[in-house]
Every structure is written in C-alpha cells, then in structure tokens.
N, CA, C and O of each residue as an XYZ file, in Angstrom:
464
protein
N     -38.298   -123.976   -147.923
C     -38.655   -123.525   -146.597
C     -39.736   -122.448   -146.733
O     -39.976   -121.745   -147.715
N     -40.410   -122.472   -145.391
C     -41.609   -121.370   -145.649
C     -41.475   -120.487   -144.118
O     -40.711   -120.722   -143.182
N     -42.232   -119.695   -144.217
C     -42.299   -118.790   -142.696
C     -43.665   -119.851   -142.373
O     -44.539   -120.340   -143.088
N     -43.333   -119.918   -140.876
C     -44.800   -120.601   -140.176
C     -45.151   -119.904   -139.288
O     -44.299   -119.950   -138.401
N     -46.131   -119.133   -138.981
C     -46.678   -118.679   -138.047
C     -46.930   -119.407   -136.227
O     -47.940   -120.022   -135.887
N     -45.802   -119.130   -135.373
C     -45.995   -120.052   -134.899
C     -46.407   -119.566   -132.917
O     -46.667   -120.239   -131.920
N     -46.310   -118.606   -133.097
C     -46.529   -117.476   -131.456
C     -47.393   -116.442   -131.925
O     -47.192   -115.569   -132.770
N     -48.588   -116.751   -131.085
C     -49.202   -115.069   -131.382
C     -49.296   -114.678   -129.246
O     -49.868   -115.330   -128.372
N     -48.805   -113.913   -129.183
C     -49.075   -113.077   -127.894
C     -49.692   -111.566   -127.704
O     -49.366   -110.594   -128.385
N     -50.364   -111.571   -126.956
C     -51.510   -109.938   -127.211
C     -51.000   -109.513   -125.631
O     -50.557   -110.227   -124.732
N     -51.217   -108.263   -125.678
C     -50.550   -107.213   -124.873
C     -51.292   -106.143   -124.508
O     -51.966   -105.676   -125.426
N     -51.417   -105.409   -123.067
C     -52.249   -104.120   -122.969
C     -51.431   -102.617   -122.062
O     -51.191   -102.398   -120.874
N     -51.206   -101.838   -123.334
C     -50.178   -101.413   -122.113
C     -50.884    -99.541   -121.975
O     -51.513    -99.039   -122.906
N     -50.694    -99.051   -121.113
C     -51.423    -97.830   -120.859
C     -50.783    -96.859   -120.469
O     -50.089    -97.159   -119.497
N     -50.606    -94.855   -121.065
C     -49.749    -94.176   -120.095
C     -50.972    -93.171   -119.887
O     -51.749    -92.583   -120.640
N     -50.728    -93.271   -118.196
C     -52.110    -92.560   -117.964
C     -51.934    -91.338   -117.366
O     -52.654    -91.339   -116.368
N     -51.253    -90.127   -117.476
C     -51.064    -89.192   -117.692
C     -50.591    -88.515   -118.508
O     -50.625    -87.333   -118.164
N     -49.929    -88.760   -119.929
C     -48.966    -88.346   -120.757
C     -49.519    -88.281   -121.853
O     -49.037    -87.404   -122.569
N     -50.635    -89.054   -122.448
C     -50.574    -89.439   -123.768
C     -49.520    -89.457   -124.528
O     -49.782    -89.245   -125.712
N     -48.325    -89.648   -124.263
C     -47.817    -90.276   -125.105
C     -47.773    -92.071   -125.672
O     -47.707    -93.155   -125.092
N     -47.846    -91.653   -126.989
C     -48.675    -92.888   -127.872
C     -47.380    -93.824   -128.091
O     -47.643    -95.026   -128.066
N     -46.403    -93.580   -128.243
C     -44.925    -94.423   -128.173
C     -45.157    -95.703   -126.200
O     -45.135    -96.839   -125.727
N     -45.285    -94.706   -126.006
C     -44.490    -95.339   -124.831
C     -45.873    -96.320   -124.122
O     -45.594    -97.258   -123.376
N     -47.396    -95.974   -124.458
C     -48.578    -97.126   -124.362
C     -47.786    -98.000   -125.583
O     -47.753    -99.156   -125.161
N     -47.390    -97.968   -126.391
C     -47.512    -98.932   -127.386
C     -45.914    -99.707   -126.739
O     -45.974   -100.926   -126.901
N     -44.980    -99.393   -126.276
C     -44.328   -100.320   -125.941
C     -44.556   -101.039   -124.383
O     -44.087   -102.140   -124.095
N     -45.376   -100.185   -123.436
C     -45.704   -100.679   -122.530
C     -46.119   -102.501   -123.269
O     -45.593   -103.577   -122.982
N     -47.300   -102.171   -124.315
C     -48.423   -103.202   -124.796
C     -47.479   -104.114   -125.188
O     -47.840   -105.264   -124.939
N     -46.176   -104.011   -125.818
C     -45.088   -104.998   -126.177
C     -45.018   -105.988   -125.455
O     -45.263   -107.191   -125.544
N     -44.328   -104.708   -124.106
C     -43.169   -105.723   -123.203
C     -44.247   -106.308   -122.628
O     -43.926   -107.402   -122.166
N     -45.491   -106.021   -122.445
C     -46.780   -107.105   -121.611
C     -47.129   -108.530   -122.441
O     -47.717   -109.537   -122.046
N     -46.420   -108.153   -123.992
C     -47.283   -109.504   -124.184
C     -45.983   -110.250   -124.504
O     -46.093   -111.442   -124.794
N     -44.792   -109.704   -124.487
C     -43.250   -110.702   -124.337
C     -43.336   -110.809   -122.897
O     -43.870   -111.910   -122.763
N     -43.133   -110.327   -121.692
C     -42.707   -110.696   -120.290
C     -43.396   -111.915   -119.993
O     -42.687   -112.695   -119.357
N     -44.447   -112.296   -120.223
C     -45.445   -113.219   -120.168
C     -44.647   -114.642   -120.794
O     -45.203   -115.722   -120.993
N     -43.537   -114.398   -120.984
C     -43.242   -115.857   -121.445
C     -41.504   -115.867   -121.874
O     -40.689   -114.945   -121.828
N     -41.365   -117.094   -122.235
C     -39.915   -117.318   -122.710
C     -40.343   -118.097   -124.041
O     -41.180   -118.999   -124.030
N     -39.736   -117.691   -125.091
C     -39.984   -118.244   -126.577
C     -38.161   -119.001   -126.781
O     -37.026   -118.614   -127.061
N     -39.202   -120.813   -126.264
C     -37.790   -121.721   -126.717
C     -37.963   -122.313   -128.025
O     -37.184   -123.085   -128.584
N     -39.349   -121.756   -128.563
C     -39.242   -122.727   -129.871
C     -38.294   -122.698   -131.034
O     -37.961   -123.572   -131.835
N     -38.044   -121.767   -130.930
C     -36.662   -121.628   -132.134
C     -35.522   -122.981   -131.605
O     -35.635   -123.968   -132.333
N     -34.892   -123.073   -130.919
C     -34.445   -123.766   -130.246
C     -34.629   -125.519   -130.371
O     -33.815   -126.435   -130.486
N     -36.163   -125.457   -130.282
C     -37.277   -126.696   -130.295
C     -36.804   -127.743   -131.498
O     -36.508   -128.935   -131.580
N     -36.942   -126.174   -132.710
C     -36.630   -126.851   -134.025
C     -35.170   -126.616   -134.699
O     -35.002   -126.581   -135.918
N     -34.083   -126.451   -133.684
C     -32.738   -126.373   -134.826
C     -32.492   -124.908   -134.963
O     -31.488   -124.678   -135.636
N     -33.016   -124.017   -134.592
C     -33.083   -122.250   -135.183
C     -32.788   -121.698   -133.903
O     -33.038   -122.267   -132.840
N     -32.277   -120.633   -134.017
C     -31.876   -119.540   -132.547
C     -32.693   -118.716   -132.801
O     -33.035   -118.364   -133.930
N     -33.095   -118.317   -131.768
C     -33.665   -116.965   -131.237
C     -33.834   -115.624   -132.867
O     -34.882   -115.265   -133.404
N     -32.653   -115.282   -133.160
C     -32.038   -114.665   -133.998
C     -32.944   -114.918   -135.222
O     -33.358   -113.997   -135.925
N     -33.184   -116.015   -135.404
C     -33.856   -116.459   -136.766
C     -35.931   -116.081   -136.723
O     -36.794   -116.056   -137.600
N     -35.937   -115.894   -135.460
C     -37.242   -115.406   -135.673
C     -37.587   -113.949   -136.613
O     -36.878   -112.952   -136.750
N     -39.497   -114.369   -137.419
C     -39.637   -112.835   -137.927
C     -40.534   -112.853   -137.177
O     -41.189   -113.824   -136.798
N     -40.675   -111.257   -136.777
C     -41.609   -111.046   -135.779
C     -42.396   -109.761   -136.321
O     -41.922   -108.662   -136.608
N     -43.480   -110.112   -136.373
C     -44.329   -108.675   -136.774
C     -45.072   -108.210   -135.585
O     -45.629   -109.043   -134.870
N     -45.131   -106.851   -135.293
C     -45.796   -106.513   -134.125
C     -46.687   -105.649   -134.553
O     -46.567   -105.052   -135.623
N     -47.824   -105.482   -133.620
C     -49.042   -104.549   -134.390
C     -49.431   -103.994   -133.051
O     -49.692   -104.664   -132.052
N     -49.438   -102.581   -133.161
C     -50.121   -102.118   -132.188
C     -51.256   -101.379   -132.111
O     -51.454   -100.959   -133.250
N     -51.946   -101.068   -131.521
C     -53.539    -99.976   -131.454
C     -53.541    -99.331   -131.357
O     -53.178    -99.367   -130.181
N     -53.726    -97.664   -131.694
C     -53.568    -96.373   -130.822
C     -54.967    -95.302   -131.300
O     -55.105    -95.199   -132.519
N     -55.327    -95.025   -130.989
C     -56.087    -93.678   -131.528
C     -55.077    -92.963   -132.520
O     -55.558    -92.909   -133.652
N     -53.833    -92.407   -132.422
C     -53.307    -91.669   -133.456
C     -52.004    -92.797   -133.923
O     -50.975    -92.715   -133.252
N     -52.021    -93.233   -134.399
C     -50.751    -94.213   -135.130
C     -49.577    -93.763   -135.423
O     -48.429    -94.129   -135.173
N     -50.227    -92.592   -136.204
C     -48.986    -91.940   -136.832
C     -48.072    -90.759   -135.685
O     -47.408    -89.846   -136.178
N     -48.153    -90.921   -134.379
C     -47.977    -90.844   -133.522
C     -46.768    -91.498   -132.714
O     -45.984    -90.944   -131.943
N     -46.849    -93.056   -133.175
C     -46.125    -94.381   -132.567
C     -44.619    -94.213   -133.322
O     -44.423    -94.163   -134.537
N     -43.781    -94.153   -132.419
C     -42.535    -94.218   -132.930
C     -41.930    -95.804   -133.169
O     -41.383    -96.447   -132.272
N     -42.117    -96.241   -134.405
C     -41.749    -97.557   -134.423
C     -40.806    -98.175   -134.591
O     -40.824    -99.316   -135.053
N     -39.475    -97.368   -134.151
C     -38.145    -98.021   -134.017
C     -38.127    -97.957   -132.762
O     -37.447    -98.844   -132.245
N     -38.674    -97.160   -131.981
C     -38.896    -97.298   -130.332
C     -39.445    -98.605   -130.042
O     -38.657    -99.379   -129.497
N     -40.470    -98.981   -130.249
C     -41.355   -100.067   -130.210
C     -40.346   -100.902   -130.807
O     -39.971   -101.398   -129.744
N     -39.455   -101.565   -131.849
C     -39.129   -102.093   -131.971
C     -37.675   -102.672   -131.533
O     -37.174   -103.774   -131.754
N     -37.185   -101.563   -130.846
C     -35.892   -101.987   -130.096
C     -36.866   -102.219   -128.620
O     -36.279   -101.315   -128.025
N     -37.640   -102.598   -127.828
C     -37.883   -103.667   -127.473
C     -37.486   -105.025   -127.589
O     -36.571   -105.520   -126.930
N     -38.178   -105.629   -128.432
C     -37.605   -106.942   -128.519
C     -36.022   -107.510   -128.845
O     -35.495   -107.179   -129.907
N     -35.326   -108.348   -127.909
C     -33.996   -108.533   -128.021
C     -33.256   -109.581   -129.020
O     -32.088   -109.968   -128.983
N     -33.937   -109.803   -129.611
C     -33.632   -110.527   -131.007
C     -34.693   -110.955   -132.205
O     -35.908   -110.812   -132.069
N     -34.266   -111.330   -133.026
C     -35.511   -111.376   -134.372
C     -35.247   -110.445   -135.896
O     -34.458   -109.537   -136.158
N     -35.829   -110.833   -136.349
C     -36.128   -109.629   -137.156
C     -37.222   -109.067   -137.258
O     -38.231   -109.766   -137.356
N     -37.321   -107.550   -137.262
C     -38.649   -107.242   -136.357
C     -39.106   -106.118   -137.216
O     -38.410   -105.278   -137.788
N     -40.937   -106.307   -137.201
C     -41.498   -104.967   -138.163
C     -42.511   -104.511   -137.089
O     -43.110   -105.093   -136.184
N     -42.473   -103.442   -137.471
C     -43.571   -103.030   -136.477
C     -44.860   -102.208   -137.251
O     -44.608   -101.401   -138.146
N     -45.784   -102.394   -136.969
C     -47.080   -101.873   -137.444
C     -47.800   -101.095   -136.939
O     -48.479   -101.871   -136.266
N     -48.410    -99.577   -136.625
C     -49.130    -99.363   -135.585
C     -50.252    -98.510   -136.579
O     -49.910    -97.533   -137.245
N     -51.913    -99.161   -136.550
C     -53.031    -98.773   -137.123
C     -53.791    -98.476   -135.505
O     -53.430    -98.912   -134.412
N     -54.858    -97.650   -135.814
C     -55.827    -97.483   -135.050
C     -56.533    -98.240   -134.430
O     -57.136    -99.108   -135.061
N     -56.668    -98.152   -133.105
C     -57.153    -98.778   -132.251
C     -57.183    -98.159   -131.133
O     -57.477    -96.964   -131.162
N     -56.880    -98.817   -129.822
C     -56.620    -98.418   -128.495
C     -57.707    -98.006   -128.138
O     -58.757    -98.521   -128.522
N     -57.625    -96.690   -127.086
C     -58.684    -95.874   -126.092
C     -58.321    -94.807   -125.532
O     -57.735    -94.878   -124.452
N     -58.532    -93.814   -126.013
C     -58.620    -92.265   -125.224
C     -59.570    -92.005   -124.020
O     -60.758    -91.740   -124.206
N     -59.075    -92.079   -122.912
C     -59.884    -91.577   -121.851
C     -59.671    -89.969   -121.472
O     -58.753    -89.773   -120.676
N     -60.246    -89.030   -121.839
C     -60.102    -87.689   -121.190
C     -60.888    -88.111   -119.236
O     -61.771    -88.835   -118.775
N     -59.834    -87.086   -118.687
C     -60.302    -86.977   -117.098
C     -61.741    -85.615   -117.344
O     -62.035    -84.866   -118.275
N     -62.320    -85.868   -115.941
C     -64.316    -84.536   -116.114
C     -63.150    -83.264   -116.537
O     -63.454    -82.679   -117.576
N     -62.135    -82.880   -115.999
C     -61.650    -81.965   -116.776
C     -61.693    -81.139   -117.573
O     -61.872    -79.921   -117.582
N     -61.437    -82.198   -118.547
C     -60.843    -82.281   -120.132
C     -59.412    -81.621   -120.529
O     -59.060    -81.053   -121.563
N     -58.385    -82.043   -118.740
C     -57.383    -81.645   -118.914
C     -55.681    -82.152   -119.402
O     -54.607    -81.731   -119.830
N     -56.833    -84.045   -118.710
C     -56.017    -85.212   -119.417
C     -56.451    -86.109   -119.939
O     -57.636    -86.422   -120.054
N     -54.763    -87.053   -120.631
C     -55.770    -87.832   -121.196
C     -54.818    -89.196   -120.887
O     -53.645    -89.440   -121.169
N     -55.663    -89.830   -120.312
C     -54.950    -91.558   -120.723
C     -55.216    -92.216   -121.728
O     -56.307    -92.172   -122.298
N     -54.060    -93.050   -122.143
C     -53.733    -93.359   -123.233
C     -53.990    -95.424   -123.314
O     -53.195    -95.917   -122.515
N     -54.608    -96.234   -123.839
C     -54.551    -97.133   -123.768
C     -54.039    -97.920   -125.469
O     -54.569    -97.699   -126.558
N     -53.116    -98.651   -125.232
C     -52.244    -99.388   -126.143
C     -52.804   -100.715   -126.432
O     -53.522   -100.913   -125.452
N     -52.897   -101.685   -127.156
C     -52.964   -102.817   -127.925
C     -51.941   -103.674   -128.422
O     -52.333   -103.821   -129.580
N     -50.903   -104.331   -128.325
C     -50.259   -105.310   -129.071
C     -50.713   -106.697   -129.981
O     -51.766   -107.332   -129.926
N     -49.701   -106.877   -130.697
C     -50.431   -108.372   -131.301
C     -48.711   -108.675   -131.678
O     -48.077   -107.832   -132.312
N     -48.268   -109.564   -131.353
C     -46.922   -109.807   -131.942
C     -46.995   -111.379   -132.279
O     -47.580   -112.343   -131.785
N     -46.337   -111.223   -133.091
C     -46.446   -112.845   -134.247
C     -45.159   -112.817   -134.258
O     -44.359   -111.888   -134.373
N     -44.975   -114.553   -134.052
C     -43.813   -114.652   -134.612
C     -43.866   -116.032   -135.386
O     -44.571   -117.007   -135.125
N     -42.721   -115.830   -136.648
C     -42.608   -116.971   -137.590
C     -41.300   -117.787   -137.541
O     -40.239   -117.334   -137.111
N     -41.415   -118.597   -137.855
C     -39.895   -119.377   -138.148
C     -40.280   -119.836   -139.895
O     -41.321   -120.042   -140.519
N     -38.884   -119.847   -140.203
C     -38.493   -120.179   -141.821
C     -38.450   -122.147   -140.999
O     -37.703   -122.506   -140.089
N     -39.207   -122.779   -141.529
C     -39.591   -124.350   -141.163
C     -39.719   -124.727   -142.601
O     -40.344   -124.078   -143.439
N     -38.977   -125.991   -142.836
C     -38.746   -126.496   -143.713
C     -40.168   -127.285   -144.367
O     -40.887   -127.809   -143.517
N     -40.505   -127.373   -145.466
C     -41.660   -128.016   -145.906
C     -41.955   -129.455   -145.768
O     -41.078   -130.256   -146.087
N     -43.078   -129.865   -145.334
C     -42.766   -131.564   -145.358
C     -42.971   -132.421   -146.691
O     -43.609   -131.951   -147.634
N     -42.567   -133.330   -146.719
C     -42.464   -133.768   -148.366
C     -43.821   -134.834   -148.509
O     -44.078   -135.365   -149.589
C-alpha cells in the first residue's frame, strides 16, 4: 500500500483587527473544509479516520501559529500541520492596526493499495 494524494483544498481566512496569527490560520482551514464533504474514504473501503492530512498555512510570522489549535479543527484524520510564511499584513493610515490575512493548503492522502 502507498499514501495517494487524493484532495487538495485551499482556504483564505482573515482576523482583521487582532492580528492574531492562530486564529487567520484556522479561519483559512475551516474555509477550505466547509466547502465540501470528503466521501472518498468511504468511495474506496476506508473511513474518514484513515485519512493523512497535511495542512499548510501562510502567515507573515509562523512561528506565531499555534498548531495544535489549527489542528483540532479538523474532525477526523491524522493530521500535521505546517505553518511557513506567507499571508498579508495590512497596517490601517494609523499604524495602529493590523489585519491579518491567512492561507491554507490541506492535502489529504489515503493508504490505496498498489495496482499489480
């Protein structure tokens, strides 16, 4: 058996008063899961449960992203979460705030048997 890459869904999620970098990055999650119902596990013989799911998110500061937050999101799988640089800092004429813009990329694999 191998992992197959078989869902990619992208996500944009934004907190626009707070900068906090956790909570754009799970906004960016749940935008690119709500968008759908994943029956393929199902499709092929596998539950829900059996998915791996890697998630990647964008931020200006990464090391910022709380990624067990981000990852209790999703309600089943086995789940990693990734968060490198990206996103978008908007300061207000101010320069008193800042909105925060998030990025997702979530993959998911199934263990699919090889064909002979």
């Amino acid at each position: 058996m191998a992992l197959k890459r078989l869902i990619l869904e992208l996500g944009m999620g934004v907190d626009l008063t707070g900068a906090d970098y956790t909570k754009a990055a799970v906004k960016a999650v749940r935008d690119a899961l709500w968008h759908n119902s994943l029956t393929i596990a199902n499709a092929v013989g596998q539950t829900p449960h059996d998915m791996h799911i890697e998630a990647t998110v964008g931020v200006p500061k990464p090391e910022q992203v709380d990624k067990a937050a981000v990852a209790a999101v999703f309600p089943y799988g086995k789940v990693t979460v990734e968060a490198v640089e990206g996103g978008l800092e908007i300061m207000n004429d101010e320069g008193t705030n800042l909105t925060l813009m998030a990025n997702a990329a979530v993959v998911v694999y199934l263990d699919i048997p090889e064909k002979k």
